[in-house]
C-alpha positions in Angstrom: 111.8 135.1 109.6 114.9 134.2 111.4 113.5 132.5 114.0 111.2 130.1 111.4 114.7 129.3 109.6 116.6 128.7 113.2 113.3 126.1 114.4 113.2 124.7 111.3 117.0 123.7 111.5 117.2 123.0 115.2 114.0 120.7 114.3 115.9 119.1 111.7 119.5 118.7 114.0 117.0 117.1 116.2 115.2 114.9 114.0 118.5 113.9 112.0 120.9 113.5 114.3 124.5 112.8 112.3 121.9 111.1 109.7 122.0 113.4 106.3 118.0 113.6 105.4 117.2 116.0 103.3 114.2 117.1 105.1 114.4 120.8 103.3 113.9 118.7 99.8 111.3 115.9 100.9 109.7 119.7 101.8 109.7 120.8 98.1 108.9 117.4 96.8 105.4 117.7 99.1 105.1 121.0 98.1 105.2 120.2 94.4 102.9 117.1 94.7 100.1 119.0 96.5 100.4 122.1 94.4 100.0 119.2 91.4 97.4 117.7 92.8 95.5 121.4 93.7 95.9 123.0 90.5 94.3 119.4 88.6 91.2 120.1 90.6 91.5 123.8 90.6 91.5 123.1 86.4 88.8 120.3 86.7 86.5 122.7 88.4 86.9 125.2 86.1 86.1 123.2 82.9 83.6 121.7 84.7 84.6 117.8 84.6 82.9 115.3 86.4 84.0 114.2 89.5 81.9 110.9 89.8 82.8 108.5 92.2 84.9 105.5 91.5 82.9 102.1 91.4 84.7 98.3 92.3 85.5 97.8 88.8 87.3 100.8 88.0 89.0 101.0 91.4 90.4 97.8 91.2 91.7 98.2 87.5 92.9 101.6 89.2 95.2 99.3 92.1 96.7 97.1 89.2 97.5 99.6 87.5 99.0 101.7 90.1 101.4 98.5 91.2 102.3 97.9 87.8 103.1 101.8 87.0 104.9 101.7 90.0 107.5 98.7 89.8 107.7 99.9 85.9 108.9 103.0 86.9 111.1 102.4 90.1 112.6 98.9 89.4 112.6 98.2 85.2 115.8 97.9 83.2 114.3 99.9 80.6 113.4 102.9 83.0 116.7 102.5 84.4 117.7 105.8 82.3 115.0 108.0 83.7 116.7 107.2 87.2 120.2 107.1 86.3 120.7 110.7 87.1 119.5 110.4 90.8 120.8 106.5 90.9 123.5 104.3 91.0 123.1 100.4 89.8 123.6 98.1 92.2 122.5 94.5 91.1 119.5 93.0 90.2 116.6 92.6 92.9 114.3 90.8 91.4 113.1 89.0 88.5 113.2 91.5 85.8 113.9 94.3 88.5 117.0 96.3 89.2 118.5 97.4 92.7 119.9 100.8 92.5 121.5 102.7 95.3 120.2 106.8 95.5 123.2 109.0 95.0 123.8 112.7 95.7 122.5 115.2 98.5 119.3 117.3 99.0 116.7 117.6 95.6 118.9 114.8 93.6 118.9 112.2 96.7 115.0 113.1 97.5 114.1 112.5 94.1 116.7 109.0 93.7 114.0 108.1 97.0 111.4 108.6 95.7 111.8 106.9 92.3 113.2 104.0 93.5 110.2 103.4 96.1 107.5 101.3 94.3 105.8 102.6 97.7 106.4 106.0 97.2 106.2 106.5 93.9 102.5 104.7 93.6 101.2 107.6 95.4 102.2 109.7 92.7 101.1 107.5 89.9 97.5 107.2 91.6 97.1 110.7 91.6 98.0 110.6 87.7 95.5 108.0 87.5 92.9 110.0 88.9 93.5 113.0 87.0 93.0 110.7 83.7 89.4 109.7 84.9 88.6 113.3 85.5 90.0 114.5 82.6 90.4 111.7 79.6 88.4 108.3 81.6 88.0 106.1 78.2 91.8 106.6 77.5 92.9 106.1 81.0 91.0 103.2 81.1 92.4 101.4 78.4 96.1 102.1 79.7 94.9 100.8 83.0 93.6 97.4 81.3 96.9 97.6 79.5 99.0 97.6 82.8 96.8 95.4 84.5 97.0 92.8 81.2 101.1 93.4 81.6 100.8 92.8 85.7 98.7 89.6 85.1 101.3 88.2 82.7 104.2 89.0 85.2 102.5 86.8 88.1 102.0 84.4 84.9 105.5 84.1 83.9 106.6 83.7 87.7 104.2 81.2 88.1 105.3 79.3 85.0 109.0 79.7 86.3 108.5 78.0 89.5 106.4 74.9 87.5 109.4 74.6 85.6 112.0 74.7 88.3 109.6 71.9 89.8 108.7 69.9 87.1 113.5 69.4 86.6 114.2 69.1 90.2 
């Protein structure tokens, strides 16, 4: 067992460098995520759901929604206190976003990472997404045309925005 442990952290010296990435905790955040993901089709199997495939329409309501969830949940004032912990503000970054710097070391600063990533996080929120159409698809789809109603007005109001800032200058 020793000689897992020492590869493991030369591998990590190596891969690091002076560079402080929590490698060990992006490890347990994979670990958690494929467990997830294992025991929701481990569960689905056993009641029996139906794993049908997923047709244009509900894949692209799926992609809207999975932006949208995403950007909600790693750049929106009013999530802001589910990633204070991990988080520190830093500004705003957008319109109606927030920039926040990750804080901390190991499991906090892995998890700051990850929740600030629209990228990373989307992964994540797919999977959730997924699970709903397994498990609950009339419900999941009406939060999916929620979000994807809520992403259409965003790219509404930032196109109104700009014909504004046009129309006075």
């Amino acid at each position: 067992m020793n000689a897992v442990v020492d590869t493991a952290r030369r591998q990590k010296e190596e891969y690091t460098g002076d560079a402080d990435r929590p490698l060990g905790s992006y490890l347990a955040t994979l670990a958690v995520y494929g467990l997830t993901t294992g025991a929701l089709a481990l569960l689905a199997r056993r009641r029996g759901a139906s794993l049908h495939s997923i047709g244009p329409g509900d894949l692209a309501l799926m992609t809207v929604t999975t932006h949208k969830m995403s950007r909600l949940m790693a750049k929106d004032p009013v999530t802001s206190p589910l990633r204070a912990p991990f988080t520190r503000y830093a500004g705003t970054g957008g319109p109606a976003e927030l920039s926040e710097e990750v804080r901390g070391h190991g499991v906090r600063h892995a998890v700051g990472e990850l929740i600030t990533c629209p990228f990373c996080v989307s992964q994540w929120v797919a999977t959730a997404y997924a699970a709903g159409m397994v498990f609950a698809p009339g419900a999941t789809r009406l939060a999916g045309a929620t979000m994807t109603a809520v992403a259409g007005s965003d790219w509404l109001q930032l196109v109104y925005a700009r014909l504004q800032r046009s129309a006075v200058g």
